[in-house]
PAZAPA-4460 file (N, C-alpha, C; in steps of 0.05 Angstrom, whole numbers, plus 32768, in hexadecimal, padded with zeros to 4 digits):
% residues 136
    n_x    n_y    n_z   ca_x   ca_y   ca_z    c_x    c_y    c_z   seq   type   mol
   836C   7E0C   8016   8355   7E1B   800B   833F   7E19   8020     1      X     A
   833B   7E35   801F   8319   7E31   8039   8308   7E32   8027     2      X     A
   82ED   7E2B   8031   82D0   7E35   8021   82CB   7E53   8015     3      X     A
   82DA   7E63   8023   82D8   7E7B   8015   82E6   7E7E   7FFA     4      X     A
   82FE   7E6D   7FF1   830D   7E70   7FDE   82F5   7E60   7FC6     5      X     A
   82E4   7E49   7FD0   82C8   7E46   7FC0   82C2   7E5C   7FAA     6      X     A
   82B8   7E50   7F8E   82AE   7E66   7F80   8291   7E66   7F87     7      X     A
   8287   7E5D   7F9E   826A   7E5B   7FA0   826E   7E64   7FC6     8      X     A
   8253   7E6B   7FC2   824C   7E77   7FDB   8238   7E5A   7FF0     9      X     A
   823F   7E56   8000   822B   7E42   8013   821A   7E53   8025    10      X     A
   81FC   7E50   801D   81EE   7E58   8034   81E1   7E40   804A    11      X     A
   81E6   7E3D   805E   81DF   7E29   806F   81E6   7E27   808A    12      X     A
   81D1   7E27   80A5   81D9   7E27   80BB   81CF   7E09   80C1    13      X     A
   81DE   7E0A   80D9   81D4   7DE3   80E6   81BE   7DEE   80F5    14      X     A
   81B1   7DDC   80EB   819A   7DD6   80F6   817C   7DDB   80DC    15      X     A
   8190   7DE8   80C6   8179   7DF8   80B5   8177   7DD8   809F    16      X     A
   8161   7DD3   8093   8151   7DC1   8080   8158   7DC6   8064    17      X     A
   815F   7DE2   805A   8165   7DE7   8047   8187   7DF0   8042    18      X     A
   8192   7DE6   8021   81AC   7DE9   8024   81AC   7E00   8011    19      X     A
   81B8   7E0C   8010   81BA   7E25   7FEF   81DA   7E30   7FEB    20      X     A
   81DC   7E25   7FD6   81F7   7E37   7FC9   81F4   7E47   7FB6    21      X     A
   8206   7E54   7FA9   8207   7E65   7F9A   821E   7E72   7F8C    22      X     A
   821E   7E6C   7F6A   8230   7E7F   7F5E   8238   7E77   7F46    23      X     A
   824F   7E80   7F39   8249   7E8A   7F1B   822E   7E6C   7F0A    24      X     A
   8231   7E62   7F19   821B   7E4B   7F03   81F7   7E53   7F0E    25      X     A
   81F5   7E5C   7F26   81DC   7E6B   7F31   81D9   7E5D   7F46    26      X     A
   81C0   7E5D   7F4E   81B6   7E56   7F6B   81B4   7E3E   7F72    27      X     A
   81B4   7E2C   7F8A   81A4   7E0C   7F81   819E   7E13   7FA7    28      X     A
   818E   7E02   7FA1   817B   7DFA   7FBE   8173   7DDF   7FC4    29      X     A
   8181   7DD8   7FCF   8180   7DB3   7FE7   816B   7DB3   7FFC    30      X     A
   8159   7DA6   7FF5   8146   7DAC   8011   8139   7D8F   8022    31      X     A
   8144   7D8C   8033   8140   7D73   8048   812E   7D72   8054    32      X     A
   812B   7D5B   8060   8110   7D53   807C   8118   7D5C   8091    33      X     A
   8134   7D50   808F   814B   7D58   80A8   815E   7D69   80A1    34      X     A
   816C   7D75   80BA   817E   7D80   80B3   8198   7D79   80AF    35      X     A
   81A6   7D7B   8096   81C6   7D6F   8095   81CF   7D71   80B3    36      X     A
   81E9   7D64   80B0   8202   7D64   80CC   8210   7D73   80BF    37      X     A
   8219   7D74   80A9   8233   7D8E   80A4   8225   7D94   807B    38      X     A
   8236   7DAF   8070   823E   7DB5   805A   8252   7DB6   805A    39      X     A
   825F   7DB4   804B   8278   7DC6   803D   8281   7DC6   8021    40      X     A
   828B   7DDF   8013   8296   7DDC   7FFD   82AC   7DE0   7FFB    41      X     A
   82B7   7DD0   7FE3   82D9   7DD8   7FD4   82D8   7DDB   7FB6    42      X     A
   82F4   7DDE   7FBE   82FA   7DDA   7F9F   8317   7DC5   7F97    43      X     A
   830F   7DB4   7F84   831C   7D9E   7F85   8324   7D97   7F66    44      X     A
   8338   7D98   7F5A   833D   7D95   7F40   832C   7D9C   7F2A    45      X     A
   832F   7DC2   7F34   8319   7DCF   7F27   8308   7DD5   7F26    46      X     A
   82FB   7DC3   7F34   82D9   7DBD   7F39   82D7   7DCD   7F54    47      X     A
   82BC   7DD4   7F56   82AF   7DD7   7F77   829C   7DC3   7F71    48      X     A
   82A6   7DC0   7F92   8295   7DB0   7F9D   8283   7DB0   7FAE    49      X     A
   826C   7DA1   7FB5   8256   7DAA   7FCE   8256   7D90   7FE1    50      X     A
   825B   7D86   7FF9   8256   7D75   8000   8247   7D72   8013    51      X     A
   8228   7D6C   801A   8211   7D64   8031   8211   7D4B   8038    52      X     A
   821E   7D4F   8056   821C   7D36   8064   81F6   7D37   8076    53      X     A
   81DF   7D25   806D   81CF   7D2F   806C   81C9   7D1B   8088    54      X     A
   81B3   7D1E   8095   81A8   7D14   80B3   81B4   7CF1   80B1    55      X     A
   81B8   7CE9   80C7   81B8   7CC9   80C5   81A7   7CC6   80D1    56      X     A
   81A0   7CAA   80CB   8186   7C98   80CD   818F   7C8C   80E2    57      X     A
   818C   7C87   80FC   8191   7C7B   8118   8183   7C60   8112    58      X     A
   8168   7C5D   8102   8162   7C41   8100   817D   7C25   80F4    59      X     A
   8179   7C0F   810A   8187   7BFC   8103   8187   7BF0   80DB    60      X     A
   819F   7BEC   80D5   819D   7BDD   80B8   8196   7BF2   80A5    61      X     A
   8194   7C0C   80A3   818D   7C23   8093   81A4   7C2B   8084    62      X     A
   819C   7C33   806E   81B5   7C3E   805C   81C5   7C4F   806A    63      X     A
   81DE   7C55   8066   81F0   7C5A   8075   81FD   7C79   8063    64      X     A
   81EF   7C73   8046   81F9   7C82   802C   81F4   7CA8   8033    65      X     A
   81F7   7CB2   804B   81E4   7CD0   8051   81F9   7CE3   8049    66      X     A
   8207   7CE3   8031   821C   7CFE   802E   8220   7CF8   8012    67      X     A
   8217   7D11   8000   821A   7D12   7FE6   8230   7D26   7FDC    68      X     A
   823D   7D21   7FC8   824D   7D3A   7FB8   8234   7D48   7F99    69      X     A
   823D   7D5F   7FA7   822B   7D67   7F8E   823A   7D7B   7F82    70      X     A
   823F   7D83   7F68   8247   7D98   7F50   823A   7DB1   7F5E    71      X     A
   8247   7DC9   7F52   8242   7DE2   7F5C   8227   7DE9   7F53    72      X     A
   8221   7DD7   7F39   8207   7DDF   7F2F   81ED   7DCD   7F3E    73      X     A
   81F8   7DC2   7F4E   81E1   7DAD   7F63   81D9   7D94   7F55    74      X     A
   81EF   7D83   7F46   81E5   7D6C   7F40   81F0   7D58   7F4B    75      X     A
   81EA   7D45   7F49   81FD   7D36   7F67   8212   7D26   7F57    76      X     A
   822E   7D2E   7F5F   823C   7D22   7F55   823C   7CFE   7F5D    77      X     A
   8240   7D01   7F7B   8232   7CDA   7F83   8235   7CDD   7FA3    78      X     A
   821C   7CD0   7FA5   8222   7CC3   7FC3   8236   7CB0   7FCC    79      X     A
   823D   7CB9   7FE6   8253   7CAD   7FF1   824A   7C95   8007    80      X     A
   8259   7C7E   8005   824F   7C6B   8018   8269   7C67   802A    81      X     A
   8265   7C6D   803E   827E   7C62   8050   828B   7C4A   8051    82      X     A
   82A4   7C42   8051   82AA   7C29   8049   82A5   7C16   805B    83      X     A
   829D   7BF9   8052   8292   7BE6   806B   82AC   7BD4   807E    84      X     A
   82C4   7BD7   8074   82D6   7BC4   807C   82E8   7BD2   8095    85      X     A
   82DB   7BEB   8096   82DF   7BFA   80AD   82DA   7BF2   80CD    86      X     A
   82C4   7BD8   80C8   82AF   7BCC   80E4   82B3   7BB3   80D9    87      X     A
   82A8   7BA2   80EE   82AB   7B8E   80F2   828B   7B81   80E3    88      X     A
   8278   7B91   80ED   8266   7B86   80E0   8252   7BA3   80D7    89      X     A
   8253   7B95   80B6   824A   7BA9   80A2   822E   7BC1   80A5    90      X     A
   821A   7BB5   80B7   820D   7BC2   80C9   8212   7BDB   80D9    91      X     A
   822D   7BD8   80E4   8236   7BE6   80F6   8242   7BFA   80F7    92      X     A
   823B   7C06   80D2   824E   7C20   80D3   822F   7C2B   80CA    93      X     A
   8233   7C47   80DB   8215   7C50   80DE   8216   7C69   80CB    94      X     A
   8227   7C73   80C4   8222   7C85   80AB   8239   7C9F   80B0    95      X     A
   8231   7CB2   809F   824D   7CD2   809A   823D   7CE4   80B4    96      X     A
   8250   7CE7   80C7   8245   7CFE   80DD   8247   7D1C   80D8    97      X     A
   825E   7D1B   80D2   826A   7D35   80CB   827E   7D37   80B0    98      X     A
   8284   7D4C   80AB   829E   7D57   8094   82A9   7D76   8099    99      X     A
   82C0   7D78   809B   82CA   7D8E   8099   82E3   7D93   808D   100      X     A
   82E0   7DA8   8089   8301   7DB5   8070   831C   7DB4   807F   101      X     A
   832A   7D9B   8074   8342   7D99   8087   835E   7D98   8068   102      X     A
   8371   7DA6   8061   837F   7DB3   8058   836C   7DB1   802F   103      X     A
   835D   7DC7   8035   8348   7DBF   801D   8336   7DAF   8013   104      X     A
   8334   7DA2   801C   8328   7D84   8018   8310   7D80   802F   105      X     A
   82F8   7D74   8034   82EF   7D61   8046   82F8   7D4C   8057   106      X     A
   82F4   7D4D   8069   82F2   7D35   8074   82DC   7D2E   8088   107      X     A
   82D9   7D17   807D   82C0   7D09   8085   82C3   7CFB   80A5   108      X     A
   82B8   7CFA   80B6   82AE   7CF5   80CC   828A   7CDE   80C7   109      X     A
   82A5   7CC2   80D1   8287   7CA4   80C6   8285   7C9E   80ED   110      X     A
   8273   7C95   80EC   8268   7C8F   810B   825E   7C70   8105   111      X     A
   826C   7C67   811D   8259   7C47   8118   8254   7C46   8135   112      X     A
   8241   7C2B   8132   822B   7C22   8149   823B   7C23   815F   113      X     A
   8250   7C0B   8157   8258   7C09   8173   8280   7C03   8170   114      X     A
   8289   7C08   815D   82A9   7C0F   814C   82B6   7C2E   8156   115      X     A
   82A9   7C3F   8161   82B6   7C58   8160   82B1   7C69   8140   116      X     A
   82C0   7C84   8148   82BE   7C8E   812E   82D9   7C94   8120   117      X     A
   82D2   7C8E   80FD   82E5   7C8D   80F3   82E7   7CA5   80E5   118      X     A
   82FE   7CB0   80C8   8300   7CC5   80C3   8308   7CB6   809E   119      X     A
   8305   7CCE   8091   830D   7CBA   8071   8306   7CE1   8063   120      X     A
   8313   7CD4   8050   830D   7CEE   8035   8306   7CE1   8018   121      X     A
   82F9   7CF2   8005   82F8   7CEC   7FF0   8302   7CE6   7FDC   122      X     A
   82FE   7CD4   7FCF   830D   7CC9   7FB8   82F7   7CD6   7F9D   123      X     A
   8308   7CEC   7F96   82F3   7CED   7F88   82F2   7CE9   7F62   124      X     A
   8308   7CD9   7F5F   8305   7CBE   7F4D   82EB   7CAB   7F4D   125      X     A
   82ED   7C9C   7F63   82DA   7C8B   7F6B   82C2   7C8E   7F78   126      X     A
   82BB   7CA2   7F8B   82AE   7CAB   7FA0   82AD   7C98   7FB3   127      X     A
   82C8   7C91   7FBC   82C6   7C7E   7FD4   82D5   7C8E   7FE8   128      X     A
   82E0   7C86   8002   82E5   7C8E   800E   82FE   7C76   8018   129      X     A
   8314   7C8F   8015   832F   7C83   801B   8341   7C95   802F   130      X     A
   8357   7C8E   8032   8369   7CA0   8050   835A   7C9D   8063   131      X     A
   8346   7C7F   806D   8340   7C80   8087   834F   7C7E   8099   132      X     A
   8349   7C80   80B8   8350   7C79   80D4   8331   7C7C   80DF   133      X     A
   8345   7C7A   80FD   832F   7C83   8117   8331   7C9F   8114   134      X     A
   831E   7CA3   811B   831E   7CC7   8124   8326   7CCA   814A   135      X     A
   8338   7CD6   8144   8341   7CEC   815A   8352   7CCA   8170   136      X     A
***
């Protein structure tokens, strides 16, 4: 499934502050300081979905939590925290860089300090993040 098979429409370029979707439930509007690293939506056991991986915080020791799932109607279904047992030290995973639609689904792109970058998808039972590796 691509984003177009979505019952909702994504309006959003990189670099833009504001997110907007749209459709049969109406309009919703996400509006940041920064600009996300990626959107994307699906559709996932019926549901659409919206997911904003939103700016990371470069400061040392900072929440790491920057990518939410939200309902088609814009409520947040939960933030996602990257898992910590990924690094060596818990610090060191610096947050969600990217996501993109890989056979319907997301996948998440986590960046750490100094670990390389890893790759994981959603559990969306739990809202954790499982099927990790390294990326690439």
């Amino acid at each position: 499934m691509t984003e177009e098979d979505c019952d909702i429409v994504v309006a959003w370029t990189r670099g833009d502050t504001t997110v907007r979707w749209s459709g049969a439930v109406g309009e919703v509007k996400k509006q940041y300081e920064l600009a996300p690293e990626a959107v994307v939506a699906w559709r996932e056991n019926g549901e659409t979905l919206v997911l904003v991986v939103e700016a990371l915080d470069g400061a040392p020791f900072t929440p790491s939590d920057n990518a939410v799932v939200h309902r088609a109607d814009g409520s947040e279904r939960f933030r996602l925290n990257p898992p910590r047992d990924l690094v060596y030290e818990r610090h060191d995973m610096h947050g969600f860089h990217a996501a993109l639609l890989r056979d319907g689904r997301p996948l998440l792109i986590m960046v750490t300090r100094n670990a390389g970058d890893f790759q994981g998808r959603i559990d969306l039972e739990t809202g954790e993040i499982v099927e990790t590796g390294h990326w690439r």
